[in-house]
N, C-alpha and C positions, 0 to 999 in steps of 0.2 A: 427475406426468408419466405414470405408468402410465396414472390412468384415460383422458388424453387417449388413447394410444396404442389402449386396447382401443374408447374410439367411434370412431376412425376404422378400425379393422380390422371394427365390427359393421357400419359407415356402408357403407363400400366392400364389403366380400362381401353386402348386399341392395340397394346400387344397380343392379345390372344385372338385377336380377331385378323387380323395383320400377318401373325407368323406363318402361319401353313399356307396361304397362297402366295407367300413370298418364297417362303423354302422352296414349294416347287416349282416355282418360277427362277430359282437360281439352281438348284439341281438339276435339274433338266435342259436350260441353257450351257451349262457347264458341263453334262453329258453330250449334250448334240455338238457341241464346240471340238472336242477330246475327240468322240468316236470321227470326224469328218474327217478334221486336222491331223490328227495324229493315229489313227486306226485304220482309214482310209473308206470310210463307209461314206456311201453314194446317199444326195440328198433325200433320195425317193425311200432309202432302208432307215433312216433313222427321221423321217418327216414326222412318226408318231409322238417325238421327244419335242419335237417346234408347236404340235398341236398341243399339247400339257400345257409347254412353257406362255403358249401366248391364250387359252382360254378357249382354241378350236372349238373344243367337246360343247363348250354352252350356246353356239350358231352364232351367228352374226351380231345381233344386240345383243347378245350376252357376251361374247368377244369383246367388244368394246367396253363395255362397263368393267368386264373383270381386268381389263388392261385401265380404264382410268383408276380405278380405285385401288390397283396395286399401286399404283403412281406417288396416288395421294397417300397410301398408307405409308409408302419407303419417305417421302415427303415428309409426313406428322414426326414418323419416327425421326429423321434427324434434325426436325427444328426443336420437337422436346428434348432430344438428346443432348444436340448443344446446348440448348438451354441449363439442365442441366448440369452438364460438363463445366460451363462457365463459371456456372456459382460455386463450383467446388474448388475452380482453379483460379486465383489472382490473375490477370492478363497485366494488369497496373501494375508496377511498387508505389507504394505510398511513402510520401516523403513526411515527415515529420516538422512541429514545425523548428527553425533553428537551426537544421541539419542543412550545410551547404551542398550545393549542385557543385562538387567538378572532383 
């Protein structure tokens, strides 16, 4: 039961730090995706949606740090998550003892 407790105390204290540069890193990939593919908008008309989604607007070193730490944060988020997930869900049946295998 502890380690459920400590992924969901690590899960919730980087949720809110985590969400809104993810949101719009999957918003905005998902718009630039839609308007190319399926709308027919030229690389150069919706380039402003690829600078959102990959950190452009913060220059170079800050491109790169906002791209690892979304990384890391989509990362934290699904090792607490299954973690979580896990302990709520049996993976095993447990046998019993006396109870025959067949």
């Amino acid at each position: 039961m502890k380690g459920l407790i400590n992924s969901r105390q690590f899960h919730k204290a980087l949720a809110p730090w985590v969400f809104l540069p993810l949101f719009i890193s999957s918003i905005t990939g998902l718009i630039y995706r839609v308007s190319k593919d399926l709308f027919g908008y030229s690389r150069e008309q919706v380039h402003w949606l690829m600078s959102l989604h990959e950190g452009e607007w913060l220059g170079g070193n800050g491109e790169l740090i906002y791209v690892i730490l979304n990384s890391l944060g989509v990362l934290w988020m699904l090792i607490t998550g299954f973690q979580m997930f896990s302990k709520t869900i049996p993976f095993t049946k447990k046998v019993t003892k006396g109870e025959s295998k067949g």
